[in-house]
C-alpha positions in Angstrom: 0.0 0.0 0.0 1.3 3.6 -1.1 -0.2 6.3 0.8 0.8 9.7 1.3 -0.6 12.8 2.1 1.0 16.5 2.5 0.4 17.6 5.7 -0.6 21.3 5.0 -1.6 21.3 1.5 -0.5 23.5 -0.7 -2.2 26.8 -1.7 -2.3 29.1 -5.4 0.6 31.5 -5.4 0.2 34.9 -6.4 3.8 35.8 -8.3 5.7 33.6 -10.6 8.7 34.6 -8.8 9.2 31.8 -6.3 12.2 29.3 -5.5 12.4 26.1 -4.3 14.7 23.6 -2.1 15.9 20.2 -0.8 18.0 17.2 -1.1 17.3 15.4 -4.0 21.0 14.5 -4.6 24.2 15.6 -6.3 22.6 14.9 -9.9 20.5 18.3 -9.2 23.3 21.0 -8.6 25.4 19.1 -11.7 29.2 17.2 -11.2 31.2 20.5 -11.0 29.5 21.5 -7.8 28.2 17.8 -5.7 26.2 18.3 -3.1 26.1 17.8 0.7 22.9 16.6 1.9 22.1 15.3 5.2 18.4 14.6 6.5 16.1 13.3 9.3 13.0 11.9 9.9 10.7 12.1 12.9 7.7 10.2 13.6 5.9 12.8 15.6 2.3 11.3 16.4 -0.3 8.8 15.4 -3.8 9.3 14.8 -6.5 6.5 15.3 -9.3 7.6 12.7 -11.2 4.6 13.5 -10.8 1.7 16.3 -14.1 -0.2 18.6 -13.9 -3.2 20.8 -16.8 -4.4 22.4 -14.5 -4.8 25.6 -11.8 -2.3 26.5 -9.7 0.3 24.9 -7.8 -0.5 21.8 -4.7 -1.1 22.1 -1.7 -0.3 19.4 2.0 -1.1 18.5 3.8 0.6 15.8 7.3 0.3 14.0 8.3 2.3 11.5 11.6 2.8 8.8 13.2 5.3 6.9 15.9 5.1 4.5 17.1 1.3 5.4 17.0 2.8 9.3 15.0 0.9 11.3 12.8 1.7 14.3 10.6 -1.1 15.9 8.0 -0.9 18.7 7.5 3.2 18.4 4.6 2.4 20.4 4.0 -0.7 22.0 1.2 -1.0 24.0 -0.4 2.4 23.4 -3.9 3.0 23.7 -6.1 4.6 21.7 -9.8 4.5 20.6 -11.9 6.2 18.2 -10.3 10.1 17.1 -7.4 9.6 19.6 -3.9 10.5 19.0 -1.1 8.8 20.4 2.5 11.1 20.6 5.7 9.6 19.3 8.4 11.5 19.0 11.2 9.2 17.7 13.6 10.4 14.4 15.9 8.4 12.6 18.6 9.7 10.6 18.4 9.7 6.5 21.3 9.7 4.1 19.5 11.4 1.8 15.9 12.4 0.1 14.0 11.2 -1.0 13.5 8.8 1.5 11.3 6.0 1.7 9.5 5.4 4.6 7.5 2.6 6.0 5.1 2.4 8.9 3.4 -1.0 10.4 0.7 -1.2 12.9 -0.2 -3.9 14.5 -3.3 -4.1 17.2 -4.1 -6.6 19.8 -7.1 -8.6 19.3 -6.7 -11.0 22.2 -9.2 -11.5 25.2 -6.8 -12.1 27.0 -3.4 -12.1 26.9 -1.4 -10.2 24.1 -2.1 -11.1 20.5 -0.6 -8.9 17.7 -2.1 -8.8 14.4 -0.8 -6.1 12.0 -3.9 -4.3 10.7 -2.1 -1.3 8.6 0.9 -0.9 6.5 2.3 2.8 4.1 5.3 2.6 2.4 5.5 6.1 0.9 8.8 8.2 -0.7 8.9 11.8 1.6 10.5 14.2 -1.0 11.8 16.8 1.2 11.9 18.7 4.7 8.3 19.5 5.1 5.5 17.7 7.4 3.7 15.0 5.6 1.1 12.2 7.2 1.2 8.3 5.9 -1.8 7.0 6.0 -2.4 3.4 7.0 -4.8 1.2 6.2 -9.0 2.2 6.0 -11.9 1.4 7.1 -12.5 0.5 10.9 -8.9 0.2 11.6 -7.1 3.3 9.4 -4.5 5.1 11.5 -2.1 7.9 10.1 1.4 8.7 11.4 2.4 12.3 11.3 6.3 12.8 10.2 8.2 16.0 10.7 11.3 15.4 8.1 14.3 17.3 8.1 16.5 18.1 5.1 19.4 19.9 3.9 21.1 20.8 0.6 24.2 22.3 0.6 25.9 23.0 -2.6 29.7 22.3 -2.4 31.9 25.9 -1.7 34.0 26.9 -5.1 37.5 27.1 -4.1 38.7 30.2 -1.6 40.0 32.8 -3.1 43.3 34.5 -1.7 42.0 37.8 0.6 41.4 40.7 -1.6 42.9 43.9 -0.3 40.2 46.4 0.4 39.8 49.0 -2.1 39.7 52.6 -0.6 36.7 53.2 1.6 35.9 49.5 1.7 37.4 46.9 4.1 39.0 43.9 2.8 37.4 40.6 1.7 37.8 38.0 4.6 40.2 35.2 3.4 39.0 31.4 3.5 36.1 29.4 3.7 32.5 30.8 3.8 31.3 31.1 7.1 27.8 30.7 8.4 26.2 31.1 11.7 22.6 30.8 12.8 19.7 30.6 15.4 17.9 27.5 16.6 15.1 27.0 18.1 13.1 24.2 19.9 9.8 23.1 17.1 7.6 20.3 15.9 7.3 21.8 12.5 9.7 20.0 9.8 12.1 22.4 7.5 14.1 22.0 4.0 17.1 24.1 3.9 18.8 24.7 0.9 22.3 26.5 0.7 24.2 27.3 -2.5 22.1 27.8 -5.6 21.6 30.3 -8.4 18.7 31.6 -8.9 17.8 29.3 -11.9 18.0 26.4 -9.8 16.3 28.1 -6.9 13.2 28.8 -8.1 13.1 25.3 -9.3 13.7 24.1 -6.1 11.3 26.3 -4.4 8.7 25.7 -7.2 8.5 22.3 -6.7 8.6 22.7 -2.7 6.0 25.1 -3.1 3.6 22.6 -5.1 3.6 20.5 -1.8 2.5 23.2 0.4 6.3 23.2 2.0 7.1 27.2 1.4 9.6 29.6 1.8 10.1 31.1 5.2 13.8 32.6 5.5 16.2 33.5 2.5 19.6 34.9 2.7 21.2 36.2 -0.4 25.2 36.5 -0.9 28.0 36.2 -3.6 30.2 33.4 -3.9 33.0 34.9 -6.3 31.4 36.8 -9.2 28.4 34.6 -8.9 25.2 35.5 -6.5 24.0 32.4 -4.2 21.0 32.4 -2.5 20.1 29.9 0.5 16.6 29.7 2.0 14.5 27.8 5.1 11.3 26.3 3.5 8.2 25.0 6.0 5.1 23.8 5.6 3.3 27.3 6.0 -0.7 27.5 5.4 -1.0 30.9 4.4 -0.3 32.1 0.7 3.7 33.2 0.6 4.4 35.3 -2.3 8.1 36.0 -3.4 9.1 39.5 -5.7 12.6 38.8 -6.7 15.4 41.3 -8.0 13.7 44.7 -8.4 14.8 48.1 -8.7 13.0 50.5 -5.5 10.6 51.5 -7.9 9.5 48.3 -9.3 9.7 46.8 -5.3 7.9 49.6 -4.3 5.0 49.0 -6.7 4.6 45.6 -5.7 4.9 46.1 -2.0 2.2 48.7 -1.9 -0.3 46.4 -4.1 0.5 43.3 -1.8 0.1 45.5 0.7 -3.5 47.1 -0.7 -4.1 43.0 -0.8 -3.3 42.7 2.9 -0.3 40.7 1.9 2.8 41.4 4.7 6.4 41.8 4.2 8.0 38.9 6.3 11.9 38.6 4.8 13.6 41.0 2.9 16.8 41.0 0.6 18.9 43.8 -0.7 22.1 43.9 -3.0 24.5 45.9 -5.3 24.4 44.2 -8.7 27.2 46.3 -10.0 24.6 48.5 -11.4 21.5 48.9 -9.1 20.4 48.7 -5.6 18.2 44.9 -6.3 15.3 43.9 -4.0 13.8 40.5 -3.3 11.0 40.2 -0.5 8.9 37.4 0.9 5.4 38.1 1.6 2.9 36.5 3.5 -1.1 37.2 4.2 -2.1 38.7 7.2 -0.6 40.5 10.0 -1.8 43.7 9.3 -0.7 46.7 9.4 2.6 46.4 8.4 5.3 48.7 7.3 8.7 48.7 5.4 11.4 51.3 6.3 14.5 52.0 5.0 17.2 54.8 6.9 20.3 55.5 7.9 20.4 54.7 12.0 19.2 57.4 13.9 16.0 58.0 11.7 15.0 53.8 11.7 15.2 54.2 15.4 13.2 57.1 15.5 11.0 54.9 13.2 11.1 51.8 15.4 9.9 53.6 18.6 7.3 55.3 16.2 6.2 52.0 15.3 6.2 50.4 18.8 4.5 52.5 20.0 1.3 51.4 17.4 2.0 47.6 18.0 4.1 46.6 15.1 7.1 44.6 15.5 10.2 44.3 13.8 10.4 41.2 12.1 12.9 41.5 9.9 16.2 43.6 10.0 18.9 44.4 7.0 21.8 46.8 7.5 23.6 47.4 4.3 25.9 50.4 2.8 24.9 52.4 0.5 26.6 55.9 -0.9 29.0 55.1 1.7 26.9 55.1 4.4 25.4 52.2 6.5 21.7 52.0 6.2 19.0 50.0 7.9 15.8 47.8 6.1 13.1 46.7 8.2 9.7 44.7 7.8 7.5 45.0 10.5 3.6 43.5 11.7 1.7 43.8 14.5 3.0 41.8 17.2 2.2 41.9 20.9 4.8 41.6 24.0 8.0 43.2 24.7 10.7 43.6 22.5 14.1 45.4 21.5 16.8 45.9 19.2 21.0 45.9 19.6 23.4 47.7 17.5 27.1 47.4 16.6 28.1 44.8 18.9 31.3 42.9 18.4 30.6 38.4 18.4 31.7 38.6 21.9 29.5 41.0 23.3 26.5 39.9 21.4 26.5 36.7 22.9 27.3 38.0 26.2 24.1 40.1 25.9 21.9 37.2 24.9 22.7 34.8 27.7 21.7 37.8 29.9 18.4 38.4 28.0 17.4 34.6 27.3 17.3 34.0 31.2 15.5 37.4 31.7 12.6 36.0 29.1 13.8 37.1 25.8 14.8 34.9 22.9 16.4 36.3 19.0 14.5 37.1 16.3 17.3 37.7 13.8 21.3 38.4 14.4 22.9 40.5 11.0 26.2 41.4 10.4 28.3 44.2 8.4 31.8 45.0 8.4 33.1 47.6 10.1 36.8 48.8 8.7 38.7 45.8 10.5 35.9 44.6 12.1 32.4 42.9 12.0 30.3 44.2 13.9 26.4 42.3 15.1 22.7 43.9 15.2 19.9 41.6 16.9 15.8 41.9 17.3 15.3 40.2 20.2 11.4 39.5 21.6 9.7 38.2 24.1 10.4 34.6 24.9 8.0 31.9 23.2 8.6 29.1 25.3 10.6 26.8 24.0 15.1 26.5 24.0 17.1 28.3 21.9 20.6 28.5 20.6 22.9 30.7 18.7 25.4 29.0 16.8 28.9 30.8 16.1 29.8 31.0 12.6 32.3 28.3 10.9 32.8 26.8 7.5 30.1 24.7 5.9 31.1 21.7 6.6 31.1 22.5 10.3 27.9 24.2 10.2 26.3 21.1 7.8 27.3 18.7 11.2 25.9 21.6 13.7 22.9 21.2 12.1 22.0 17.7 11.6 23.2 18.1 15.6 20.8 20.1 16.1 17.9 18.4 14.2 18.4 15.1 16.1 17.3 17.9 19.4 14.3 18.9 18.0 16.1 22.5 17.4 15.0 23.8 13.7 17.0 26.8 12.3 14.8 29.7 12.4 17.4 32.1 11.1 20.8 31.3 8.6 23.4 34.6 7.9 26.7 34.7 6.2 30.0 36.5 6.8 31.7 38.2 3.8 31.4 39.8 0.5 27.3 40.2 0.7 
């Protein structure tokens, strides 16, 4: 039996310009340029749709694979009756997506004693990061198992250049490997992260994530040499996400104030130098109205972000980038409740110093950025008010270190809520 259902199912999108990750092996990003993909599966919960004895509760045992990984007697001895769902919480590592998974479940018919008979079986390919439900059997006995998969593609670095000397008024490229830092935080929802891919191949792989309702969340732009890489966190999100990619102001401008007219919301933004032009690329989402964009030099965003506090919008998203020599701030922001702030040119050191403080005072991060600063790189953070669950801030290293940190990470439940880069932007 083949049977599998996206969890959250996936909704009309309202601009052509969308993108698209995964794992879906080396074959995808072509043999100049393999791949690193590493993956994870959890079985997060069943879901009895239909189960009656005339005596007693029924009672359930469930084993379940992925990807040649094997995990028997998820539940054993569980009980459950009619609409009842039973929590799991097991994950298995993948080597790679897609991943086939299989599910058994078995339910005891004895009077007494124990007496397993298997009752449902799915053996079902999960394409991506994303949540997805295998459903199991029908009819009087049809149970589905919710799965929370985990994926990451990471497109293999081009060769390090030699540090550039900085050209007059500009500090010098940092020498080595890319490095990447990020935030994690404590969820049940599945992710696909993808790292490393032109836009060609990006809006293929968001196109394709999209058409199974997993959708872009968080995108980070940077360049990689003469070529511009972008990397993006994709869930399974309900609401229509929208995506305008590489416009001039007045073009972004347009579109942001007919999204807006639509009560479509700014959630992510994107700015870059092309050579030629300042280049936009923003992520919208419905609701969470009123909303604003605002883009300033320092002391006139501030003056904006009290402005705007003060009316119950939050700051949701923060870019600091320089422009005519100056260093200038981009902001989304939606209404929001609870407390929140914002820090400005701290040094790594500092920063985390700060959010140790603040995380056992109630706050957790929203977003860390990063800019240099002649010799050195300096940190802003939008910090809110705690949601509950553990966080972590993860120091930036090369991608192979951060690829390991975060298959760490997945196997704790921790899902990366927010990916940055150091260097040439």
């Amino acid at each position: 039996m083949k049977a599998l259902r996206v969890l959250v199912a996936a909704r009309a999108l309202r601009t052509v310009h969308l993108l698209s990750p995964l794992l879906l092996g080396i074959a995808l990003l072509g043999p100049a340029r393999p791949a690193r993909a590493e993956g994870r599966i959890t079985f997060t919960q069943m879901t009895v749709e239909h189960c009656q004895r005339m005596v007693g509760t029924c009672t359930w045992k469930l084993s379940c694979s992925a990807g040649g990984a094997k995990a028997d007697n998820l539940l054993n001895g569980a009980k459950g009756g009619t609409a009842a769902t039973v929590p799991i919480g097991k994950s298995l590592a993948v080597p790679q997506f897609p991943v086939k998974a299989q599910c058994t479940a078995f339910l005891d018919k004895a009077w007494i004693g124990t007496t397993w008979v298997k009752v449902a079986e799915s053996t079902s390919d999960i394409p991506s990061g994303g949540n997805f439900t295998l459903d199991l059997g029908k009819g009087e006995e049809a149970v589905h198992v919710q799965v929370a998969a985990d994926s990451l593609e990471m497109a293999a670095p081009a060769p390090a250049p030699a540090a550039a000397p900085g050209k007059k008024g500009k500090p010098a490229a940092p020498a080595g490997p890319r490095q990447w830092y990020g935030i994690f935080q404590a969820g049940d929802e599945g992710e696909a992260v993808v790292i490393g891919l032109e836009w060609p191949d990006f809006k293929k792989r968001m196109d394709a994530l999209a058409a199974r309702g997993v959708q872009l969340s968080h995108l980070k732009s940077y360049k990689d040499g003469k070529r511009r890489l972008w990397a993006g966190v994709f869930r399974s999100i309900q609401e229509n996400v929208t995506v305008a990619a590489g416009l001039d102001w007045p073009a972004f401008s347009a579109r942001y104030k007919n999204l807006n007219s639509h009560s479509i919301c700014l959630a992510d933004l994107e700015t870059y130098d092309d050579g030629k032009t300042r280049l936009f690329t923003g992520v919208f989402r419905e609701g969470g109205t009123p909303c604003t964009l605002w883009l300033d030099e320092l002391p006139a965003f501030l003056r904006k972000w009290n402005e705007l506090s003060g009316n119950g919008q939050r700051l949701i998203d923060l870019n600091v980038y320089r422009a005519d020599k100056k260093l200038h701030y981009g902001g989304a922001f939606r209404t929001g409740v609870g407390s929140y702030g914002m820090w400005n040119g701290l040094e790594w050191d500092a920063l985390t110093a700060k959010w140790k403080t603040a995380s056992q005072g109630g706050s957790e991060l929203v977003e860390v950025v990063n800019y240099p600063d002649g010799k050195k790189r300096l940190y802003d953070a939008v910090l809110r008010s705690s949601s509950g669950g553990a966080q972590e801030l993860v120091a930036p290293m090369d991608e192979a270190a951060f690829a390991a940190k975060w298959s760490e990470m997945a196997a704790k439940g921790m899902r990366l809520v927010d990916l940055e880069t150091l260097g040439d932007e």
